[in-house]
C-alpha positions in Angstrom: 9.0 15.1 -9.4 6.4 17.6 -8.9 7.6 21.1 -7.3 5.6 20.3 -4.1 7.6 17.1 -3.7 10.9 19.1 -4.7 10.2 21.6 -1.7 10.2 18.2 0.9 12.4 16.1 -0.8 15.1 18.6 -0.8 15.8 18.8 3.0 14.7 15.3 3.5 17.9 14.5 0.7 20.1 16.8 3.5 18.4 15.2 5.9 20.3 11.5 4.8 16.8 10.4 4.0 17.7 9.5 0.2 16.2 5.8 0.2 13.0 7.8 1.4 13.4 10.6 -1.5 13.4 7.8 -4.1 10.1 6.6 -3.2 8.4 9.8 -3.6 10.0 10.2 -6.8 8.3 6.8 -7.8 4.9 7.8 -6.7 5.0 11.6 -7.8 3.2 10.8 -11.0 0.4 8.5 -10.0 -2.9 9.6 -9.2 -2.3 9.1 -5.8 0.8 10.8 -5.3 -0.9 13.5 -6.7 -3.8 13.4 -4.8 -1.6 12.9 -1.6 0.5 16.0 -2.9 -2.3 18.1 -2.8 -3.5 17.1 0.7 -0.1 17.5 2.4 0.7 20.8 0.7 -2.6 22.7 1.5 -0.8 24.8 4.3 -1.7 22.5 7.3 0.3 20.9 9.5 1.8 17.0 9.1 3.8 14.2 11.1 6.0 12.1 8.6 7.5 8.5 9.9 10.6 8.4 7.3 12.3 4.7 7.2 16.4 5.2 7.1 17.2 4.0 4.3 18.0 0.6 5.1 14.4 0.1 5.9 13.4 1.3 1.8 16.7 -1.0 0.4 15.0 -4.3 2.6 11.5 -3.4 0.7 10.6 -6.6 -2.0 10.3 -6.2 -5.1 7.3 -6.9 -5.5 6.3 -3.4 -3.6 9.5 -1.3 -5.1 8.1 -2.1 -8.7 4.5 -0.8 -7.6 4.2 2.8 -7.6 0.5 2.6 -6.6 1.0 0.2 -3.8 4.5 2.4 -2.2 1.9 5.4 -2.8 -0.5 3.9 -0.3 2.5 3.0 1.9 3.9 6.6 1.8 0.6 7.4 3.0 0.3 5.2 5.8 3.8 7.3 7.0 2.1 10.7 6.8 -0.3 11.5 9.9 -2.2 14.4 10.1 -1.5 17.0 12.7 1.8 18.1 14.8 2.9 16.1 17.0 5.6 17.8 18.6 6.6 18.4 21.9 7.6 21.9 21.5 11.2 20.8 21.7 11.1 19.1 18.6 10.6 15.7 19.6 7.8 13.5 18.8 4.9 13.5 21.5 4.1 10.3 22.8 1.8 8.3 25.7 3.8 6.2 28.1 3.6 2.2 27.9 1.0 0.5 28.4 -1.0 3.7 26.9 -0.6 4.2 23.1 -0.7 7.7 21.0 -3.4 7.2 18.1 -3.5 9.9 15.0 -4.8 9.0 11.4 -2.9 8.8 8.7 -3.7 10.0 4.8 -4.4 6.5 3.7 -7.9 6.7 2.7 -8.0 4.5 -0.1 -11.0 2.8 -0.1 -10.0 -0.7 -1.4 -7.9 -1.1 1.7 -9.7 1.2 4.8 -13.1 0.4 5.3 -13.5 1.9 8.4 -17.0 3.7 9.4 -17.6 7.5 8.4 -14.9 6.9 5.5 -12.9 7.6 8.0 -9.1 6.8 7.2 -6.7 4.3 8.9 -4.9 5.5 12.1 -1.2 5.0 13.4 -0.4 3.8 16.9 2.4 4.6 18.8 4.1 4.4 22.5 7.5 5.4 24.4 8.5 2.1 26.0 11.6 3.1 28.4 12.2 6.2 26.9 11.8 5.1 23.2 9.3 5.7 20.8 7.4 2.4 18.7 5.6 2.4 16.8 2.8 -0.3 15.8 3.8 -2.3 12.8 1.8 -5.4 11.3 2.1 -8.8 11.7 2.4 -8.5 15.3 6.2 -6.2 14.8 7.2 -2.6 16.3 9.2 0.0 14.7 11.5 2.3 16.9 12.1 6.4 16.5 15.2 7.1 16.0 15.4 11.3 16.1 13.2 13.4 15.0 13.5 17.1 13.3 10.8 20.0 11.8 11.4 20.8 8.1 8.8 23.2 7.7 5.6 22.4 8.8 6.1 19.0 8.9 7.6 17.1 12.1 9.8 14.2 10.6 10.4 11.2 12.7 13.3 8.5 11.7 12.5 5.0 11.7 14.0 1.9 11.1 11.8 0.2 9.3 8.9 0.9 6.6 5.3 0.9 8.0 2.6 -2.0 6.2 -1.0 -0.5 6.4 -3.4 -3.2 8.5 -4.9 -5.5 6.6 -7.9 -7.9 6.7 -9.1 -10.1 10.2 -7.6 -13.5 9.1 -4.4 -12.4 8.7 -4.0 -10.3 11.8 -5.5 -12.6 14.0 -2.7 -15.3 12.7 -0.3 -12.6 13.2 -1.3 -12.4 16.7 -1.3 -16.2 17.3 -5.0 -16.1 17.7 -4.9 -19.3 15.6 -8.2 -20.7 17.3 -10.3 -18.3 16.6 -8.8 -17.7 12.8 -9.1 -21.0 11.8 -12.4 -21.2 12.6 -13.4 -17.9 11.4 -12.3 -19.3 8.3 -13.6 -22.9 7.7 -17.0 -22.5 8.6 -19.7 -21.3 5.6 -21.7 -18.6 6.6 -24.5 -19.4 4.5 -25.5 -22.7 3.0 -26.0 -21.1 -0.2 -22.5 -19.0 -1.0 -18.9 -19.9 -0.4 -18.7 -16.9 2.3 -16.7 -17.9 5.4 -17.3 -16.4 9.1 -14.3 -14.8 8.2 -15.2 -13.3 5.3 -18.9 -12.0 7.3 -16.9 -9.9 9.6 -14.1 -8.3 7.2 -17.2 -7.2 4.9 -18.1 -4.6 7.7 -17.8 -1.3 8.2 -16.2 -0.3 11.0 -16.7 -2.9 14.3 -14.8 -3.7 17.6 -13.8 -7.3 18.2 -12.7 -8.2 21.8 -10.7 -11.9 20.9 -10.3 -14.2 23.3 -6.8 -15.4 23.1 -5.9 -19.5 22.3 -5.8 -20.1 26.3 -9.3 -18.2 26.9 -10.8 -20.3 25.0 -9.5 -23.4 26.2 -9.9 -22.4 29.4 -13.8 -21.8 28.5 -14.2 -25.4 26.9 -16.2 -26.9 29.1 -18.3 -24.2 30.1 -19.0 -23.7 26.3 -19.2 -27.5 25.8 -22.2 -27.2 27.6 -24.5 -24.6 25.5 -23.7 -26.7 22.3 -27.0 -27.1 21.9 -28.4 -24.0 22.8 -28.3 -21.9 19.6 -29.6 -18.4 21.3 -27.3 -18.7 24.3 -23.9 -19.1 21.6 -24.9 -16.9 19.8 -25.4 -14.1 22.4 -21.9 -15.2 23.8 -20.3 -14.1 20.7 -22.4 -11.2 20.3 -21.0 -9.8 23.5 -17.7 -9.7 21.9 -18.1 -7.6 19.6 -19.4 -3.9 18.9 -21.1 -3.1 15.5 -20.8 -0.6 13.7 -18.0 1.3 16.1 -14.0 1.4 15.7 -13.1 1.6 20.1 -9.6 2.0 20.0 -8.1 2.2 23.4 -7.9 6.1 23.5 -11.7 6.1 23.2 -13.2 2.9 25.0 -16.4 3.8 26.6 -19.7 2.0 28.1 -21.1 0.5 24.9 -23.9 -1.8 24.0 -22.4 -5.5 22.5 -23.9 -6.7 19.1 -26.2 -8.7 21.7 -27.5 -5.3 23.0 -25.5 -6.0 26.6 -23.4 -3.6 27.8 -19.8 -3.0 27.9 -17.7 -1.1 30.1 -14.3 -0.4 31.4 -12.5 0.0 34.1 -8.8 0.8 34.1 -6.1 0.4 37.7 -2.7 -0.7 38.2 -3.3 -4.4 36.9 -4.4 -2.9 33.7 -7.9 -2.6 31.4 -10.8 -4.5 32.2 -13.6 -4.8 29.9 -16.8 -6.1 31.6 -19.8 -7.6 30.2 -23.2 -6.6 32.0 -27.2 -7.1 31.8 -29.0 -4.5 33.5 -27.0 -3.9 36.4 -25.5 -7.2 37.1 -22.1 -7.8 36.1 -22.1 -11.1 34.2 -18.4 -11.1 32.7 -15.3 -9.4 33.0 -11.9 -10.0 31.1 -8.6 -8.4 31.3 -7.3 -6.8 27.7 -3.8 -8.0 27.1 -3.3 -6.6 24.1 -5.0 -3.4 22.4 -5.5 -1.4 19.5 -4.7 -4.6 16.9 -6.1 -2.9 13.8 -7.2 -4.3 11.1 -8.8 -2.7 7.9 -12.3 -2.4 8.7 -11.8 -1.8 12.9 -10.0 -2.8 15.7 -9.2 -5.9 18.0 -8.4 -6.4 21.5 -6.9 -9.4 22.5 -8.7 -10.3 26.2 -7.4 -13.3 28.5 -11.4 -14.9 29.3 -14.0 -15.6 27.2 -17.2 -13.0 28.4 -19.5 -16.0 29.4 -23.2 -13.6 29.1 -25.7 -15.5 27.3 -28.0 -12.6 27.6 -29.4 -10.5 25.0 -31.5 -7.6 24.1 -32.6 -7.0 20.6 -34.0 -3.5 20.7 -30.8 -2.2 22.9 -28.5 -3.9 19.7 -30.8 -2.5 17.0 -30.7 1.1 18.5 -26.8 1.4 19.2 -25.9 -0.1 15.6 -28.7 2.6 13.9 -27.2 5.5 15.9 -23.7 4.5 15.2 -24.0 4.4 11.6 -25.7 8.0 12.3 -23.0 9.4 14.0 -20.5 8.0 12.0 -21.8 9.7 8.3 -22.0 12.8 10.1 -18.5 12.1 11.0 -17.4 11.8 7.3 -17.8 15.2 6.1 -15.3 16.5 8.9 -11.4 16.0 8.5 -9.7 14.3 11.7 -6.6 16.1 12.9 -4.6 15.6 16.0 -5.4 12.6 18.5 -8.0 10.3 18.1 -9.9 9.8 20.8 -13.7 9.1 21.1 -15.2 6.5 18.7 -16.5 7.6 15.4 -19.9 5.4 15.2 -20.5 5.6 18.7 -21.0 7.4 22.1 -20.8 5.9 25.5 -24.0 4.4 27.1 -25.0 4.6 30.6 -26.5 1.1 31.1 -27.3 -2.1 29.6 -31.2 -1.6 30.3 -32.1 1.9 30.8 -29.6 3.5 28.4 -30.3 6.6 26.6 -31.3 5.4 22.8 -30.5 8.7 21.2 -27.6 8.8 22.7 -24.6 7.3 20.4 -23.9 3.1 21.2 -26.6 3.9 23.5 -29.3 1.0 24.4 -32.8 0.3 25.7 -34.7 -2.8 26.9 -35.9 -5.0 24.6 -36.9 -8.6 23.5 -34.7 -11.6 22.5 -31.4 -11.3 20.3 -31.8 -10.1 17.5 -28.3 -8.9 16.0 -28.1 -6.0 14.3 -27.6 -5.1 10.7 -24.4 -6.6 9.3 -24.1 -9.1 11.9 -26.3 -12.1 11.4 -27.1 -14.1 14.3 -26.6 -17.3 11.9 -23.6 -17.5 11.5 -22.8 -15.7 15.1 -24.1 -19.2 15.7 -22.1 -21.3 14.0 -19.1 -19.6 14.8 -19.5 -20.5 18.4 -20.5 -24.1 17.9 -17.5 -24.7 15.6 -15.4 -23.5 18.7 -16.6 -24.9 21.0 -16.4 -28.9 19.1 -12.5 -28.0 18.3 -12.4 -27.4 21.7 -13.6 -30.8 22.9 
């Protein structure tokens, strides 16, 4: 073990954090250790989620015999920034609002978020105890917390997975509808790519998912634009933003892959996302669920399908060109503390008269036309597919 890892791993041994110790003995060696090493030694200060070590002794196999794979997972434990209190303790939003840092996993094979940015961590206090986040749909509780250093280190009772792709979250999340349509239906008559597989190949995007029951409950009303191939489309275009990871922290008016805008408004029933052309209010859903990450952005689960079938094509072209502006300007700075605003994006005033300089920003235009890296193809198809399970 390097001398850098010595200095940590010798009050995190005191600490009783031995199963934790081990770990960073496996990965002190590998490229990434090292690399991670030299980030988290560099002077600044760092937030470290350590699993007891029951947590390490439950890990498989198949991940304790990997020290490249537990070096990605140390990573996704480390966030950068303090997070204390002042008192020592971890500093946390309240339930239903979540605290959202990154981590050091950067790795590019498994974060492919916009601006290189890297993947974040999400946590709440829920009755006067911290969770945080896990994947496939489980939460992981703080048990104390202490500063060694310069780092704030945070017990936990279990070891943190890293997000991975869209299918398997959504399955995760019993979103089962839309996953298994996502992944049946070709994307292109002339390649094996699945719906699925259109969506995890992009950079950085916000997917508002109607839940199993949304959908249902939308049958009929999309039963009936089965035939019309710009009005499906548009439908699912409003669900999604291009090119911009909105976390919950940072949601702001926005223009939909459609070129519609989307805004929210947030009271004592909860968060509302609405969906909007010009200045008429076309759709509105509550989000039950937030900040679901995935690899390459973010879902929110909503509980009604936004019905707009409207469009504008020069509004959708404008917000996704600015976002992937703002967002490689965004890459050559280092993201400490909370995350907040989006990366790709900046909020927009309106769906027809918003500023098109201005971040997710959009301006009137034509027919849909979505924009780069979502096709309206298979946007199509996706749609359709639903809406005949549905019947």
């Amino acid at each position: 073990m390097t001398a850098e890892y010595m200095s940590l791993a010798q009050p995190l041994a005191a600490a009783g954090y031995t199963g934790l110790v081990s770990v960073m003995a496996s990965v002190a060696n590998t490229s990434l250790g090292m690399a991670l090493a030299q980030r988290i030694f560099d002077g600044g200060n760092y937030t470290i989620f350590a699993p007891d070590n029951d947590a390490i002794a439950r890990l498989p196999m198949n991940i304790t015999s990997d020290p490249e794979m537990l070096a990605n997972i140390l990573s996704y434990h480390i966030v950068s920034g303090n997070f204390s209190e002042g008192n020592g303790s971890l500093q946390a939003a309240t339930f239903p609002n979540d605290t959202i840092a990154r981590t050091t996993l950067n790795a590019t094979d498994l974060v492919m978020l916009e601006g290189n940015k890297s993947q974040v961590l999400v946590w709440t206090s829920e009755n006067g105890t911290v969770m945080i986040q896990n994947q496939l749909g489980t939460k992981v509780a703080v048990s104390n917390s202490t500063v060694l250093g310069n780092f704030l280190v945070n017990g936990i009772n279990g070891t943190l997975m890293y997000p991975t792709n869209l299918t398997s979250t959504l399955n995760s999340r019993n979103l089962t509808s839309l996953a298994d349509v996502l992944g049946s239906i070709s994307a292109s008559n002339s390649t094996n790519e699945t719906l699925a597989d259109k969506l995890e190949g992009l950079t950085g995007y916000t997917l508002f998912a109607p839940s199993n029951m949304a959908l249902e409950a939308a049958s009929q009303t999309l039963s009936s634009l089965a035939s019309n191939t710009t009005a499906l489309t548009n439908v699912l275009g409003n669900h999604i933003i291009n090119g911009s990871t909105l976390y919950s922290t940072g949601l702001a008016n926005s223009t939909s892959a459609s070129g519609e805008t989307l805004s929210f408004t947030t009271n004592s029933s909860g968060t509302f996302v609405a969906s909007s052309s010009g200045s008429t209010t076309v759709a509105m859903a509550k989000i039950i669920t937030t900040n679901v990450l995935v690899n390459n952005g973010v879902v929110h689960i909503i509980d009604t399908v936004l019905g707009n079938t409207e469009s504008n094509s020069s509004a959708a072209s404008s917000a996704y060109e600015s976002a992937v502006s703002v967002a490689a300007a965004a890459a050559t700075t280092t993201e400490t503390g909370l995350v907040t605003g989006p990366t790709g994006a900046s909020s927009s005033s309106n769906g027809e008269n918003g500023d098109s300089n201005g971040g997710n920003g959009s301006s009137s235009g034509g027919n849909a036309a979505l924009t780069p890296g979502v096709d309206s193809k298979w946007l199509f198809m996706a749609f359709s597919a639903i809406v005949f399970a549905l019947l």
